[in-house]
MARGUKE-995361 format. One record per residue (C-alpha): residue number from 1; residue in three letters; x, y, z. Coordinates in nm, 2 decimals. Example, Ala and Ser with C-alpha at 12.3 -4.5 7.8 and 13.67 -1.06 7.14 Angstrom:
BEGIN
+-----+-----+--------+--------+--------+
!   n ! res !     c1 !     c2 !     c3 !
+-----+-----+--------+--------+--------+
!   1 ! ALA !   1.23 !  -0.45 !   0.78 !
!   2 ! SER !   1.37 !  -0.11 !   0.71 !
+-----+-----+--------+--------+--------+
END
This chain:
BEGIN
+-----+-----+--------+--------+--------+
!   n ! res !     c1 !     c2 !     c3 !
+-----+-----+--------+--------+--------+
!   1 ! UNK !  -4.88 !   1.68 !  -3.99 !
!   2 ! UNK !  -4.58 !   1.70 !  -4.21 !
!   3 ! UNK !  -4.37 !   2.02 !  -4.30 !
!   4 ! UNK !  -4.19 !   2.03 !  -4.63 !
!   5 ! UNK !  -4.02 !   2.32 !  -4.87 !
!   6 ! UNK !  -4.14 !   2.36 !  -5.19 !
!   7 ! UNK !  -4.06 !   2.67 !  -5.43 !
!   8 ! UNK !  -3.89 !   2.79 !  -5.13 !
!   9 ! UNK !  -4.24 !   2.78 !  -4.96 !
!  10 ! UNK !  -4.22 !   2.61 !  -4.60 !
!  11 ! UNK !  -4.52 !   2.37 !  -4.65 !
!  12 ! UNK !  -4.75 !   2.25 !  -4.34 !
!  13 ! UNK !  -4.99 !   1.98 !  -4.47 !
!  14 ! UNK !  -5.30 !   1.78 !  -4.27 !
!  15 ! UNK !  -5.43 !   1.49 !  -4.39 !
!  16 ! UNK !  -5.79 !   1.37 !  -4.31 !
!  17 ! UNK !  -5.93 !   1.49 !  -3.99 !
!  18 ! UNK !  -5.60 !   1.56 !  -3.84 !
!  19 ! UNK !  -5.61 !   1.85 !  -3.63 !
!  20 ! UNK !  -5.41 !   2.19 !  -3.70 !
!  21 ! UNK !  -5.07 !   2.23 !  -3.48 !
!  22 ! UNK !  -4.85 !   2.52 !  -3.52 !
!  23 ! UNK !  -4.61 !   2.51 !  -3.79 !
!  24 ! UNK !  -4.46 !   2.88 !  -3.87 !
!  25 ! UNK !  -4.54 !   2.75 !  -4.24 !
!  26 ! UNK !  -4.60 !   2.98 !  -4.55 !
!  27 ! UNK !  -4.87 !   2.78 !  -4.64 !
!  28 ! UNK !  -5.07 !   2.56 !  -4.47 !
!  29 ! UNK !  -5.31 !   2.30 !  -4.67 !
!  30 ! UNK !  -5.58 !   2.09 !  -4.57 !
!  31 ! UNK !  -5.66 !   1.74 !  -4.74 !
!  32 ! UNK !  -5.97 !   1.53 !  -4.81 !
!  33 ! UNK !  -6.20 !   1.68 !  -4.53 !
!  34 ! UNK !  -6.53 !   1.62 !  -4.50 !
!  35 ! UNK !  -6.64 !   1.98 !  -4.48 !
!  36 ! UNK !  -6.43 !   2.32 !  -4.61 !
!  37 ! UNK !  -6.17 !   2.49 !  -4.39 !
!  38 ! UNK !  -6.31 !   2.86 !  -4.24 !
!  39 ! UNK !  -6.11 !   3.15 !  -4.42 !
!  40 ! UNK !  -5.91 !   2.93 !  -4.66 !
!  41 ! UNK !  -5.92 !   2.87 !  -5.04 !
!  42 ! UNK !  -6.13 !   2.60 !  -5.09 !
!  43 ! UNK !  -6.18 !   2.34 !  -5.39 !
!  44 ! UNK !  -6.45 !   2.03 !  -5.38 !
!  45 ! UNK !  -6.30 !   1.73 !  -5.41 !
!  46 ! UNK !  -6.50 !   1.34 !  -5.47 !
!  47 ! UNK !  -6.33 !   1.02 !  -5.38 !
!  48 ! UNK !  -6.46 !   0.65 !  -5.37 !
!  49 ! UNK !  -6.41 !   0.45 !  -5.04 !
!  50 ! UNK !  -6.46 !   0.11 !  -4.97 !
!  51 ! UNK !  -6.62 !   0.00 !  -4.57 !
!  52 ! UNK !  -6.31 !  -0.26 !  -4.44 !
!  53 ! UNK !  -6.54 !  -0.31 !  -4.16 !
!  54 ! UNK !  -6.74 !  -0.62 !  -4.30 !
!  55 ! UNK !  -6.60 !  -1.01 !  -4.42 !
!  56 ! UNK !  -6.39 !  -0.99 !  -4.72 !
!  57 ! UNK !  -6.65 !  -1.24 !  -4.87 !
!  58 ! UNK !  -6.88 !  -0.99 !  -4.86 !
!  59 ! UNK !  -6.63 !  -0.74 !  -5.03 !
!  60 ! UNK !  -6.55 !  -1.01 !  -5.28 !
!  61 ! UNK !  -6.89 !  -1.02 !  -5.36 !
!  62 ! UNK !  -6.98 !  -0.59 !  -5.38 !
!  63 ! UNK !  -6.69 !  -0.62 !  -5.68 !
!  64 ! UNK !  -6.79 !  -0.65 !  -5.98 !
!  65 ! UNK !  -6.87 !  -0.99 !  -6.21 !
!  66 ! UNK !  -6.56 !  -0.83 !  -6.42 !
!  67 ! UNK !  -6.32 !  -0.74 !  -6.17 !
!  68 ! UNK !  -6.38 !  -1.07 !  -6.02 !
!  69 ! UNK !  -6.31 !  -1.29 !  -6.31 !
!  70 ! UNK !  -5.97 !  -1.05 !  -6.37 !
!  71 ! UNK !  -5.82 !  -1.08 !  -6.06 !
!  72 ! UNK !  -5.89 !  -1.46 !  -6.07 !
!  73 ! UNK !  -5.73 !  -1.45 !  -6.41 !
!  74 ! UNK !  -5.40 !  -1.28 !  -6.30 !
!  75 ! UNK !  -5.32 !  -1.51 !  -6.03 !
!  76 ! UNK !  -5.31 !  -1.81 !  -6.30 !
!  77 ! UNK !  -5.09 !  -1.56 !  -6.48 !
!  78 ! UNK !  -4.90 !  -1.61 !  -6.14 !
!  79 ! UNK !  -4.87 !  -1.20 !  -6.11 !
!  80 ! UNK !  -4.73 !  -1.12 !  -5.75 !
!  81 ! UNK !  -4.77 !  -0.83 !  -5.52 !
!  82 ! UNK !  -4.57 !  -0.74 !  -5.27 !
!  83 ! UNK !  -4.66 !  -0.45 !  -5.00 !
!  84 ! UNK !  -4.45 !  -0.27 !  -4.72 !
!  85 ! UNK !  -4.61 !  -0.02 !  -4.46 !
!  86 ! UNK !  -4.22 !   0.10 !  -4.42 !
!  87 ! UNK !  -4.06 !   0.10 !  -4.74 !
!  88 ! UNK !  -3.71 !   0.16 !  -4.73 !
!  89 ! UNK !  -3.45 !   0.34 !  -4.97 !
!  90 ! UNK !  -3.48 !   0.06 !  -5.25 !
!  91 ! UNK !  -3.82 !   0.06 !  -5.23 !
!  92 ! UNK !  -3.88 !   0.45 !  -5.25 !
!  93 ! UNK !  -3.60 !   0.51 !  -5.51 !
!  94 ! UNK !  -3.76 !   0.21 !  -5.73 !
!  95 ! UNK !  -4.14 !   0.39 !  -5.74 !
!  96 ! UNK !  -3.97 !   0.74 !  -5.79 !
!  97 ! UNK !  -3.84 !   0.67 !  -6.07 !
!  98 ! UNK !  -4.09 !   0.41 !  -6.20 !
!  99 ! UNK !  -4.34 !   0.67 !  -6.15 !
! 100 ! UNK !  -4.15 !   0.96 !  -6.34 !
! 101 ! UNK !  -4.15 !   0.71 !  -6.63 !
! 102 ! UNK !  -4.53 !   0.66 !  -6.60 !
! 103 ! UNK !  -4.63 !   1.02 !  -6.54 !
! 104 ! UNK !  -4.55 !   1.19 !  -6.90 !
! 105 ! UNK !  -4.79 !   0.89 !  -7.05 !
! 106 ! UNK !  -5.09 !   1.06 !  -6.86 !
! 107 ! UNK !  -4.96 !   1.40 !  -6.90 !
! 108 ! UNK !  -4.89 !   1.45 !  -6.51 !
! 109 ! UNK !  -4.63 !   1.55 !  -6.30 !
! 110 ! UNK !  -4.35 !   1.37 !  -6.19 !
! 111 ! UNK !  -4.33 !   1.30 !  -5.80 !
! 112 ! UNK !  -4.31 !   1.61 !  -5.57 !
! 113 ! UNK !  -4.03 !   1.46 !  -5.39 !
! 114 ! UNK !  -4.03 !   1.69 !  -5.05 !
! 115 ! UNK !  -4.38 !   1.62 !  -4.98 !
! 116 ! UNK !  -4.31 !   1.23 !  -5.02 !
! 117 ! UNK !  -4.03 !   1.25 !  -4.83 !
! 118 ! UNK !  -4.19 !   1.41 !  -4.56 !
! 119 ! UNK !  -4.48 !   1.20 !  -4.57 !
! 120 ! UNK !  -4.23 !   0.89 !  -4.56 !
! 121 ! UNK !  -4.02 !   1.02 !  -4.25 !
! 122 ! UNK !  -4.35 !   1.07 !  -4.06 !
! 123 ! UNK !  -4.43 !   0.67 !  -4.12 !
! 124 ! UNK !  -4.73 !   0.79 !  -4.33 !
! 125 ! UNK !  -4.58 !   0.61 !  -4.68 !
! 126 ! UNK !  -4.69 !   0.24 !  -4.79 !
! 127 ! UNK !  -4.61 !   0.10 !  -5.11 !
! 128 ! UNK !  -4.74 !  -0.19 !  -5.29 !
! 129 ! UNK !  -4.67 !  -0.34 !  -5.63 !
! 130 ! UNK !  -4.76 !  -0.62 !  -5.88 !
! 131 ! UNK !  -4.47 !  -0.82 !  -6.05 !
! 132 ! UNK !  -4.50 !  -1.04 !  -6.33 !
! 133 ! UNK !  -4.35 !  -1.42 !  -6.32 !
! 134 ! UNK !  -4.03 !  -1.30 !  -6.41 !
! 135 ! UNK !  -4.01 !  -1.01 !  -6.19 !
! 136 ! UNK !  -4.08 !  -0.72 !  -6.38 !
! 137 ! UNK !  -4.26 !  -0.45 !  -6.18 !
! 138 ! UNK !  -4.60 !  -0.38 !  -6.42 !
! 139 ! UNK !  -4.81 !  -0.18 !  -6.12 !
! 140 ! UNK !  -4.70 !   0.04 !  -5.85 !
! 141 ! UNK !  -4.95 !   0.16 !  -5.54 !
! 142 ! UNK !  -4.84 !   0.48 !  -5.32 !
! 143 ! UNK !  -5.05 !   0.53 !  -4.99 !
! 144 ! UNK !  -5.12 !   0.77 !  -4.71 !
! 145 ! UNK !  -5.19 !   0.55 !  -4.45 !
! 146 ! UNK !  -5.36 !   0.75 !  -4.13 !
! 147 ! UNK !  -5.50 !   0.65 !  -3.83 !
! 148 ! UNK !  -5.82 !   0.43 !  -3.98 !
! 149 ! UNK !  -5.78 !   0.50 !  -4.34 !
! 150 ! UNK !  -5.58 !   0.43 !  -4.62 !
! 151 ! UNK !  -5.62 !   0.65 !  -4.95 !
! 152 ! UNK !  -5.44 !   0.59 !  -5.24 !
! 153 ! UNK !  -5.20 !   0.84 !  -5.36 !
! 154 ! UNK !  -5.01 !   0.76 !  -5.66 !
! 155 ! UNK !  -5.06 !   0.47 !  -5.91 !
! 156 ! UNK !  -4.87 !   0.40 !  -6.21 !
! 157 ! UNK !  -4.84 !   0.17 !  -6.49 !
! 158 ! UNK !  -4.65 !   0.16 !  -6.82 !
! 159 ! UNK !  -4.91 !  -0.02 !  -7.01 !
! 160 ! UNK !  -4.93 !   0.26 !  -7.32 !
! 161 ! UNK !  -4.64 !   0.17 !  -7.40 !
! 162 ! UNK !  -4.73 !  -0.18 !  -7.41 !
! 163 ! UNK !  -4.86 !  -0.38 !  -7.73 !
! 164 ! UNK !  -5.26 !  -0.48 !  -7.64 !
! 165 ! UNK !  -5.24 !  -0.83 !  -7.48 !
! 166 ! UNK !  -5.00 !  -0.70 !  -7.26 !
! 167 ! UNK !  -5.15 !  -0.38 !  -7.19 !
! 168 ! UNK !  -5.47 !  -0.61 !  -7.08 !
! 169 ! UNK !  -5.24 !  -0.79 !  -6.83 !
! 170 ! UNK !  -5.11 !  -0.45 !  -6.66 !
! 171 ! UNK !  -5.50 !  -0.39 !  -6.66 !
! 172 ! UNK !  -5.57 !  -0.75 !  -6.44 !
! 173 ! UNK !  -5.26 !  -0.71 !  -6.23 !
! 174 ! UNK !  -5.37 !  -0.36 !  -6.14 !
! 175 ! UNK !  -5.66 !  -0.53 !  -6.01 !
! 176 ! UNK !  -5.52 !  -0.77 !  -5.87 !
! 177 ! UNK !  -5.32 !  -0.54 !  -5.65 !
! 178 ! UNK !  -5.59 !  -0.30 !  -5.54 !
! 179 ! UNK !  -5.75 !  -0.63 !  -5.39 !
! 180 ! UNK !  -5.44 !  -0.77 !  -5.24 !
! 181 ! UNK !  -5.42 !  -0.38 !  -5.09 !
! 182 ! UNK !  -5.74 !  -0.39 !  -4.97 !
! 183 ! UNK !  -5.69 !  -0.75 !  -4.76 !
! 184 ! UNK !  -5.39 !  -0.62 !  -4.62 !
! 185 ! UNK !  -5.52 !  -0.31 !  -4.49 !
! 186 ! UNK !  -5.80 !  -0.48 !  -4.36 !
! 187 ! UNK !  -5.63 !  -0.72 !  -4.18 !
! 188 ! UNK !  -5.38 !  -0.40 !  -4.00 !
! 189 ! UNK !  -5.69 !  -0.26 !  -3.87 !
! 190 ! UNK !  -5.78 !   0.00 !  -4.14 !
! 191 ! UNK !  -6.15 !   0.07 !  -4.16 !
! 192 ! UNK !  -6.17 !   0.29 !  -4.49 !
! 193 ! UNK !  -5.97 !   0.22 !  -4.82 !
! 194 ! UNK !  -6.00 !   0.52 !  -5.04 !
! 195 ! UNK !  -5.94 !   0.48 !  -5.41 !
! 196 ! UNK !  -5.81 !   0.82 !  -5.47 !
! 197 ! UNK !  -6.03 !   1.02 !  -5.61 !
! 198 ! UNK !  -6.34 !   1.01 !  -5.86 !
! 199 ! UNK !  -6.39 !   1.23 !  -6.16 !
! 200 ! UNK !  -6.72 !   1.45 !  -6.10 !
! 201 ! UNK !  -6.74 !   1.61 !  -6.43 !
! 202 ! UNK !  -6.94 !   1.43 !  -6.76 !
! 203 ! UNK !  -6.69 !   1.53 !  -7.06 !
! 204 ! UNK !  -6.37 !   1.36 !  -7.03 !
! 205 ! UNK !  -6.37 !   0.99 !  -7.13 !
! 206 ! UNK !  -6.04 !   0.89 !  -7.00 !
! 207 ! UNK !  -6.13 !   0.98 !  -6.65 !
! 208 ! UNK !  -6.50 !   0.84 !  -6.68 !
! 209 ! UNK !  -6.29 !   0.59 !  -6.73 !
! 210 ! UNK !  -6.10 !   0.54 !  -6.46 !
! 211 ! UNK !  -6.44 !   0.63 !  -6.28 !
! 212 ! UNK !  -6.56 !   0.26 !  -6.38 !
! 213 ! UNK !  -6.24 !   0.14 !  -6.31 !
! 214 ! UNK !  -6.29 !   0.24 !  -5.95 !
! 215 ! UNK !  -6.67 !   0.19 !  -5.91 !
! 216 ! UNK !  -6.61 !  -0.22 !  -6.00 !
! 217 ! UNK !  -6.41 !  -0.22 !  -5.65 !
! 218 ! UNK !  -6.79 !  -0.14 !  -5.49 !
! 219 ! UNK !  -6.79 !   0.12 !  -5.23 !
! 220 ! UNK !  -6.95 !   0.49 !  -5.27 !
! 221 ! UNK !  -6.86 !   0.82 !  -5.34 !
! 222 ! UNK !  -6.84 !   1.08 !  -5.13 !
! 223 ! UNK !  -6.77 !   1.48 !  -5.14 !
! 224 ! UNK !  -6.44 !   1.55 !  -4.97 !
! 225 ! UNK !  -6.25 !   1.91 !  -4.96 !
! 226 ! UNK !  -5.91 !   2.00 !  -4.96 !
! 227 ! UNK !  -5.82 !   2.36 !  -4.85 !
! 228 ! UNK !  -5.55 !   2.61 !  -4.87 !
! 229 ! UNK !  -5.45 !   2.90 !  -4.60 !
! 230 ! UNK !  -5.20 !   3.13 !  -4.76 !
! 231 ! UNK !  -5.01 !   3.26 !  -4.46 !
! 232 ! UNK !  -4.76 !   3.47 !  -4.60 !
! 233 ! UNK !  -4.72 !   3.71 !  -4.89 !
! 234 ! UNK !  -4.47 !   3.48 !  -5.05 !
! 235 ! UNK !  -4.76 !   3.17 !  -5.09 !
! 236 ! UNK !  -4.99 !   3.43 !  -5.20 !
! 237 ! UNK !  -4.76 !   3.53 !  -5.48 !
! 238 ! UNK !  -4.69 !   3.12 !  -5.56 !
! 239 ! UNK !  -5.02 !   3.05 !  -5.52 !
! 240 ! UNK !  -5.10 !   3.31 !  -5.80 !
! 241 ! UNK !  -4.82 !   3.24 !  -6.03 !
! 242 ! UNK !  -4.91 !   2.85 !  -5.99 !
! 243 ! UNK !  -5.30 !   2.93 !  -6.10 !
! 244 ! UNK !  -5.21 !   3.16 !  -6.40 !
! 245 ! UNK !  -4.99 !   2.88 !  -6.55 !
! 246 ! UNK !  -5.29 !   2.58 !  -6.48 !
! 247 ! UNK !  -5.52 !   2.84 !  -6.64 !
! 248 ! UNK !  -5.30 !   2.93 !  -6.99 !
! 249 ! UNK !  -5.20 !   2.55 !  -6.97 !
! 250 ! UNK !  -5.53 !   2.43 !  -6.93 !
! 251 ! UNK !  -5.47 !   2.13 !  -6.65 !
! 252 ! UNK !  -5.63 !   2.14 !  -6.35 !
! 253 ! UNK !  -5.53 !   2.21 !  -6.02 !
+-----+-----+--------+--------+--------+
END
């Protein structure tokens, strides 16, 4: 569990198949569950997850001829990664604000601080990133690491504002991470590395997209929920303000 305040909302979150303590929260939300939460506001979610439970030969091999030859291709570029499972106050501060850079390009928001915070005191945070020979940071990975899975949280990349051969070299070093991410989870034990999310709809290219992006990792894709209990009348009134905005702005939730 962690417990943040947002909006002046006292926040009690759950991540996977924790289970619900008492929190005297405002709200209390529920995340990529297999099944809906009884009395609570629910929204399907899909995701794609990898099984860490074979060889990494035989993950090797479910990627994709692409992906393959990519990631082979950025390590002659000699791109880097580095990963920490307890990133400290260089490391957070560096991905905040590398990620508040990155998040106007996609037309997302910048990083709810509290709830990473939180999620970073309770030992929950990893973060992983690709450099380039010189240094630069071109790819930043965010996790929530719980228990026997590791889901991917936040990724970000400045490659739009990039001219096109380098924008292809962000493109291999991202790759490049994810699989570096996926031996290093492996090799602490994890059994299921979660890509984040998968696009269910048919009309948006850009995330049909990032769809094949995540489908030339191998895997499947599964049906998750995440659910919302409003426990007091100042999250119901939030929670309605919140959805009138997303529904005149046109984002989703």
């Amino acid at each position: 569990m962690v417990i943040y305040e947002k909006a002046r909302l006292k926040v009690a979150e759950f991540y996977f198949d924790e289970q619900e303590q008492n929190s005297a929260a405002d709200m209390v939300r529920f995340h990529f569950r297999p099944a809906p939460i009884p009395g609570a506001v629910c929204t399907d979610r899909h995701t794609t997850e990898l099984n860490l439970d074979q060889s990494l030969a035989a993950l090797h091999a479910g990627m994709n001829k692409e992906t393959r030859y990519e990631i082979r291709r950025a390590e002659k570029e000699k791109i880097s990664t580095e990963f920490t499972s307890t990133p400290d106050r260089g490391w957070m501060e560096s991905f905040i604000e590398f990620y508040d850079r990155f998040a106007p390009t996609k037309r997302l928001p910048t990083i709810n601080r509290p709830r990473v915070e939180a999620l970073h005191r309770e030992g929950y945070f990893n973060l992983s990133r690709a450099l380039s020979e010189d240094g630069t940071a071109l790819v930043y990975h965010a996790y929530i690491r719980m228990g026997n899975r590791a889901r991917l949280f936040h990724s970000g990349s400045l490659f739009r504002a990039m001219d096109k051969p380098m924008a292809a070299c962000v493109g291999r070093a991202n790759r490049l991470l994810h699989w570096a991410d996926i031996q290093h989870y492996r090799e602490q034990g994890a059994e299921i590395y979660d890509l984040g999310g998968w696009y269910a709809g048919g009309t948006d290219p850009e995330k049909l997209a990032v769809n094949r992006f995540k489908e030339s990792f191998g895997g499947s894709v599964v049906r998750q929920f995440d659910s919302d209990r409003l426990i007091t009348w100042k999250a119901t009134a939030v929670w309605q303000v919140r959805n009138l905005v997303h529904a005149v702005s046109g984002r989703f939730r």
